[in-house]
C-alpha positions in Angstrom: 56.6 257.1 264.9 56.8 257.3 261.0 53.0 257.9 260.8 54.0 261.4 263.6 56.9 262.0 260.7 54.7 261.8 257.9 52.2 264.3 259.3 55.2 266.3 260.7 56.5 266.8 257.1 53.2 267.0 255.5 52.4 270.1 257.5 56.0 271.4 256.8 55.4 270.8 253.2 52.3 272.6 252.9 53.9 275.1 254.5 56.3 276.0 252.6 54.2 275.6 249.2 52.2 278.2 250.6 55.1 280.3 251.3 56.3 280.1 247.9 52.7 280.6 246.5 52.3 283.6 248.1 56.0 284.7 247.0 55.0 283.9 243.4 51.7 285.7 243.6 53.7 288.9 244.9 56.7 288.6 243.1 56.5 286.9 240.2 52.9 288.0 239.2 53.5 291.7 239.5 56.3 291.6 237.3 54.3 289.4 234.3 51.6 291.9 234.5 53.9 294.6 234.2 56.0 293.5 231.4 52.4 293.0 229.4 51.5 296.2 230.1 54.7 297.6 228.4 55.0 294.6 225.9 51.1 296.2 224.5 52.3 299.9 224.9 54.7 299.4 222.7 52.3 297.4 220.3 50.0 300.5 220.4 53.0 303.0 219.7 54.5 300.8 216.7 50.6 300.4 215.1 50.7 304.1 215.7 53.4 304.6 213.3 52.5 302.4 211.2 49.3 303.9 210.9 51.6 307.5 210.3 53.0 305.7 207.5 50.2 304.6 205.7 48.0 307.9 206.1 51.1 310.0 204.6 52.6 307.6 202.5 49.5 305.7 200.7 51.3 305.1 197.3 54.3 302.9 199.4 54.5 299.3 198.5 56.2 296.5 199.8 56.8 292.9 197.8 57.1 289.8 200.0 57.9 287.6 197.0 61.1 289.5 196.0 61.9 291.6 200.2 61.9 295.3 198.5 59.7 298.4 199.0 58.5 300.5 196.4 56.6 303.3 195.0 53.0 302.2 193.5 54.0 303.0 189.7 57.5 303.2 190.2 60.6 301.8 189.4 63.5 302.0 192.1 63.1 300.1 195.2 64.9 299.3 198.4 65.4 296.0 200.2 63.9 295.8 203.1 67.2 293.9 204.8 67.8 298.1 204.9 65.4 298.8 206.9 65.2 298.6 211.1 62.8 296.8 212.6 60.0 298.2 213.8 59.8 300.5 211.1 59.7 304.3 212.3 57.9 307.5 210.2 61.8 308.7 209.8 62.7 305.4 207.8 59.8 305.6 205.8 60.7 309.6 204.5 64.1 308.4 204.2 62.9 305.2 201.9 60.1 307.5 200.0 63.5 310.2 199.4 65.4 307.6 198.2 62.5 306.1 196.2 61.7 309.8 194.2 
């Protein structure tokens, strides 16, 4: 009798674990995939501006000693606690403004 209970609940048991696999492969997978998808999009669209940045601005420094931005040859700067993360083309012409 406990060998027919064992077997009953072995089959049960695989059962369900199959179940849930295939729940997690429609559910749970989808929704990883699709969150990566947006989490590089927005990778691509920040480097993008970044890469705005550095083409118009090329004489804009930043100091990771003492967190300020400045102008290469320059003597104001501006914290970088000031700024938003990520950093957008408008913050930069704002920051370059307030640099001049």
């Amino acid at each position: 009798m406990a060998a027919v209970m064992g077997a009953a609940l072995g089959f049960a048991g695989r059962a369900i674990g199959r179940r849930m696999m295939k729940a997690f492969e429609d559910k749970v997978v989808p929704a990883v995939q699709a969150r990566a998808g947006l989490a590089e999009q927005q990778f691509e669209q920040e480097k993008g501006e970044q890469d705005a940045i550095v083409a118009r601005y090329p004489e804009l420094r930043g100091c990771t000693k003492d967190p300020v931005i400045f102008l290469d040859g320059g003597m104001r700067t501006v914290p970088v606690s000031e700024l938003r993360t990520p950093v957008t083309l408008g913050q930069a012409e704002w920051v370059v403004a307030r640099l001049r």
